[in-house]
MDAnalysis code that builds the backbone (N, CA, C; Angstrom):
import MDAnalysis as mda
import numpy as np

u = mda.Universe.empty(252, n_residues=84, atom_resindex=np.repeat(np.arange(84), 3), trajectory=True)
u.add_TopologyAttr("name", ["N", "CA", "C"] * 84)
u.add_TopologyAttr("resid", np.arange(1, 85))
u.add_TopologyAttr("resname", ["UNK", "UNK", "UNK", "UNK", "UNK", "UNK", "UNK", "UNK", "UNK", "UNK", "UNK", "UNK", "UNK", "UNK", "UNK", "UNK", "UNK", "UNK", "UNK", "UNK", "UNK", "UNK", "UNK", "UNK", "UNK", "UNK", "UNK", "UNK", "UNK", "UNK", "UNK", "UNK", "UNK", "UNK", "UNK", "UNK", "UNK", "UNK", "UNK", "UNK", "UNK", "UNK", "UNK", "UNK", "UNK", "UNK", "UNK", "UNK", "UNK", "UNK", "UNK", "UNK", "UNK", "UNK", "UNK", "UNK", "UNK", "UNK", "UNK", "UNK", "UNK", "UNK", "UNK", "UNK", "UNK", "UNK", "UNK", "UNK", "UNK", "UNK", "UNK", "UNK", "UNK", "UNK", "UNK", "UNK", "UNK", "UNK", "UNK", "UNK", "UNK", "UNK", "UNK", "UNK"])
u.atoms.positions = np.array([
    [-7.298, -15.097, -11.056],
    [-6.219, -15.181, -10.090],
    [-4.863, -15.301, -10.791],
    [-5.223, -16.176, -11.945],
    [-3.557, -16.409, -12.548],
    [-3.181, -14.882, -13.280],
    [-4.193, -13.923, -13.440],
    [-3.585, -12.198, -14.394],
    [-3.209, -11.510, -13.193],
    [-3.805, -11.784, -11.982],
    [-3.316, -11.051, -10.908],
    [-1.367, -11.644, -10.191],
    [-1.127, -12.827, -9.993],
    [0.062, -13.485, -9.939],
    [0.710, -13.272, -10.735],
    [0.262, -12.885, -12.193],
    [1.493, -12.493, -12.987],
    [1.710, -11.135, -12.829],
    [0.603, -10.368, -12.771],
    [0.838, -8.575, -12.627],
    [1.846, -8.467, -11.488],
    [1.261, -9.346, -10.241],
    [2.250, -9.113, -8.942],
    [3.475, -9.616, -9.328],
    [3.703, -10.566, -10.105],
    [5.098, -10.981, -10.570],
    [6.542, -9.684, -11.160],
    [5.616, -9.266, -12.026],
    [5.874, -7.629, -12.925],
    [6.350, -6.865, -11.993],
    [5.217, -6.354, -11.130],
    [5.323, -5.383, -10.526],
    [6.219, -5.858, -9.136],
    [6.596, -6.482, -8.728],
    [7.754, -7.067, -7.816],
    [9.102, -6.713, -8.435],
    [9.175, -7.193, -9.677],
    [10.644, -7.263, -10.339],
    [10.860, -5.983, -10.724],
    [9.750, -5.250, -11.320],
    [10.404, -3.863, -11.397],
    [10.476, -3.142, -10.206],
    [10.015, -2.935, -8.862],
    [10.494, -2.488, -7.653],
    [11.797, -2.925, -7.143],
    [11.815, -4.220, -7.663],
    [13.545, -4.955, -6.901],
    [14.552, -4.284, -7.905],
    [14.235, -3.962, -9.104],
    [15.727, -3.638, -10.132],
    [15.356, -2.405, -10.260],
    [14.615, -1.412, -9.711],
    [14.522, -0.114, -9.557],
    [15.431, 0.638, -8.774],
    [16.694, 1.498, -9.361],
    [17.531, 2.150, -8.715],
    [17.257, 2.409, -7.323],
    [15.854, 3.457, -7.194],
    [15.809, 4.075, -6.082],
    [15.425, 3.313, -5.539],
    [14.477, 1.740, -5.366],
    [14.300, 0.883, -3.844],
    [16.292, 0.245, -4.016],
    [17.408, 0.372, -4.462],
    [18.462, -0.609, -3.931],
    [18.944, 0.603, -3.289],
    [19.115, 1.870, -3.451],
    [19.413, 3.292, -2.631],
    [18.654, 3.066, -1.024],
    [17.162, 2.279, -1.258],
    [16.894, 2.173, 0.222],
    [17.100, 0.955, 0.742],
    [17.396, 0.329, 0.085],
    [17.821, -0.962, 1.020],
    [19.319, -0.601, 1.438],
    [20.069, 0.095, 0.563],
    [21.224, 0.580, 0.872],
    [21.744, 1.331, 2.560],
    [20.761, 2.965, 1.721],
    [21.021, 3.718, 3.000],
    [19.751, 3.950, 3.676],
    [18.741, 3.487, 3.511],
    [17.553, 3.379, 4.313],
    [16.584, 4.649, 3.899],
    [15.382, 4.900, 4.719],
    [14.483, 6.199, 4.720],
    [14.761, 7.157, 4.596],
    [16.036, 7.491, 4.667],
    [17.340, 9.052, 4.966],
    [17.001, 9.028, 3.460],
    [17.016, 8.309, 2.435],
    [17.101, 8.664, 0.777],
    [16.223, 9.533, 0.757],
    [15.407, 9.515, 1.444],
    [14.459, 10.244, 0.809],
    [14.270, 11.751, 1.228],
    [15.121, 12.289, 1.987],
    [15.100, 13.090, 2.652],
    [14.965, 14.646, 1.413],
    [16.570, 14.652, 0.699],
    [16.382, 15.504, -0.669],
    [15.372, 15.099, -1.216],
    [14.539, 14.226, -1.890],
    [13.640, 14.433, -2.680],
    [12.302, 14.660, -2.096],
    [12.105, 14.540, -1.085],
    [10.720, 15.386, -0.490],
    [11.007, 16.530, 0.160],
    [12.361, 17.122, 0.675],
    [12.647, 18.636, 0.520],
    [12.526, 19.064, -0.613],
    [12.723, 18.447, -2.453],
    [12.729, 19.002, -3.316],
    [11.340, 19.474, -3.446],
    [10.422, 18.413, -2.854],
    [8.898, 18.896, -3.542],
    [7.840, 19.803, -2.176],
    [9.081, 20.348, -1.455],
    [8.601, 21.441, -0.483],
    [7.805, 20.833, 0.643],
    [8.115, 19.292, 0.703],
    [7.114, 18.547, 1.474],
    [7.687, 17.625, 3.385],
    [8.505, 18.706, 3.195],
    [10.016, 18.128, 3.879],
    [9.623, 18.862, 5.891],
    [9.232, 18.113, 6.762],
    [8.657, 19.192, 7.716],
    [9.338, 20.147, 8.181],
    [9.258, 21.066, 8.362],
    [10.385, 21.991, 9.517],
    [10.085, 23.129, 9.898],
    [10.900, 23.341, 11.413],
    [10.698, 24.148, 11.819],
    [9.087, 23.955, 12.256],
    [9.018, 22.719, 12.830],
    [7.604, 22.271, 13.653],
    [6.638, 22.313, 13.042],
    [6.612, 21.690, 11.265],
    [6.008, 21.936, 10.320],
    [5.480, 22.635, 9.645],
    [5.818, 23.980, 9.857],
    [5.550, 25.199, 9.995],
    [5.958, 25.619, 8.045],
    [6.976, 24.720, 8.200],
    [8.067, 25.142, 6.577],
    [8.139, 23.565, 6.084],
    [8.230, 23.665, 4.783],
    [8.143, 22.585, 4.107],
    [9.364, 22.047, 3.293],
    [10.347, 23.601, 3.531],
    [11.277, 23.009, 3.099],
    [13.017, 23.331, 3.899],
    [13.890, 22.927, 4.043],
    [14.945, 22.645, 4.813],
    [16.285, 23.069, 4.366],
    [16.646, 24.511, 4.618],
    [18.248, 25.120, 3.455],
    [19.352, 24.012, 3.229],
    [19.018, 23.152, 4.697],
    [20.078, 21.900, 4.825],
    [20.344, 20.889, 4.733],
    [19.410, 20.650, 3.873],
    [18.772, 19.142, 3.639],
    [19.755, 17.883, 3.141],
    [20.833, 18.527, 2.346],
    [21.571, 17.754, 1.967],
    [22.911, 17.598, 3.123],
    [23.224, 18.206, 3.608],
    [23.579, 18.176, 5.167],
    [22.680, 16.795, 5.880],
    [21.796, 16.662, 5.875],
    [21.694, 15.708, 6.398],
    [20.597, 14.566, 5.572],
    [21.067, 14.190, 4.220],
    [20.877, 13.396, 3.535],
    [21.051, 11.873, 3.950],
    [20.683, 11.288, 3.747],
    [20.831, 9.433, 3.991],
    [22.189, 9.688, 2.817],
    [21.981, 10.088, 1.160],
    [23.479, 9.969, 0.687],
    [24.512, 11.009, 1.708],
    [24.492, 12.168, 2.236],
    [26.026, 12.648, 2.843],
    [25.769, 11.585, 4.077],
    [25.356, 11.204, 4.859],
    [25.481, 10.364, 5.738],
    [26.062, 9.060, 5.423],
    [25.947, 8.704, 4.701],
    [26.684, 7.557, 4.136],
    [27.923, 7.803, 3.602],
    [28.140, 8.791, 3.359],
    [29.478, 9.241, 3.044],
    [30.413, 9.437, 4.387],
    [30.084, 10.396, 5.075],
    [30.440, 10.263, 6.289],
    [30.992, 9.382, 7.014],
    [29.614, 8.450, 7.557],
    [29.920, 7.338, 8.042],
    [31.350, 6.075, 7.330],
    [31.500, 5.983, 6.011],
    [32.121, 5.825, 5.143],
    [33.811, 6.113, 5.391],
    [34.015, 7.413, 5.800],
    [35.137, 8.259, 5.604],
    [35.545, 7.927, 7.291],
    [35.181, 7.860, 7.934],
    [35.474, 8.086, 9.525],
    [35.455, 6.187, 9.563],
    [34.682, 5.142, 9.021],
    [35.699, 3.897, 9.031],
    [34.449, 3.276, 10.263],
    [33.276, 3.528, 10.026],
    [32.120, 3.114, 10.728],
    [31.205, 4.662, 11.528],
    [30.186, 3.966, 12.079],
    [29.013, 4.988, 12.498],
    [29.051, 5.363, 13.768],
    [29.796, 4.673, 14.903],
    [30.917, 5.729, 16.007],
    [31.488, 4.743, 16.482],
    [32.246, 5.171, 17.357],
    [33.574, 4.384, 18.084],
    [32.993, 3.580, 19.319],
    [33.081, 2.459, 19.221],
    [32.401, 1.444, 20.204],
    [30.916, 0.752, 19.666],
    [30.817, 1.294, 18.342],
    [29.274, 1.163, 18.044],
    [29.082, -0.603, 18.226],
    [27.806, -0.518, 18.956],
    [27.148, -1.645, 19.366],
    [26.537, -2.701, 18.318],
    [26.313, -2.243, 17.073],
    [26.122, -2.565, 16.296],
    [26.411, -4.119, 15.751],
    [25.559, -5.260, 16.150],
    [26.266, -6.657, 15.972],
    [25.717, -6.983, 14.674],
    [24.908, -6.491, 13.499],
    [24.951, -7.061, 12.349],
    [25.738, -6.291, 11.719],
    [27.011, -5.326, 12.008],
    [27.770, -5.199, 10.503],
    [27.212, -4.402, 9.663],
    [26.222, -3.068, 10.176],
    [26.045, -2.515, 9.319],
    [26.669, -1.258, 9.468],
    [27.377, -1.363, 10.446],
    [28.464, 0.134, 10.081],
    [29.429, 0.294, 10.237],
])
């Protein structure tokens, strides 16, 4: 039990200081959008196609940019924790 608590120890800390999980705590599931269009695994077109000409069009990163530039995620947003 105590090689297993330390492995889970390891393997915790490198998921928390791993670039790509602070990208999703950041901008959420949207991260992932380019990199499973990259590996053709991306649904579309009623799953029919695997991959998406526009993907970065609607990225979790250009969305965050967006949202960013316009000064929140819309006008009146209901939003009571402050996340946009």
């Amino acid at each position: 039990m105590k090689a297993f608590k330390e492995s889970a120890k390891i393997f915790a800390k490198a998921v928390l200081t791993d670039e790509f999980t602070a990208e999703l705590a950041e901008i959420g599931s949207s991260v992932l959008v380019e990199p499973i269009n990259a590996v053709g695994a991306f649904p579309t077109r009623n799953a029919r196609e695997g991959q998406f000409e526009d993907a970065d069009k609607i990225s979790g990163e250009n969305m965050a940019r967006i949202i960013k530039s316009r000064g929140g995620c819309i006008q009146r947003c209901p939003d009571t924790y402050g996340s946009c």
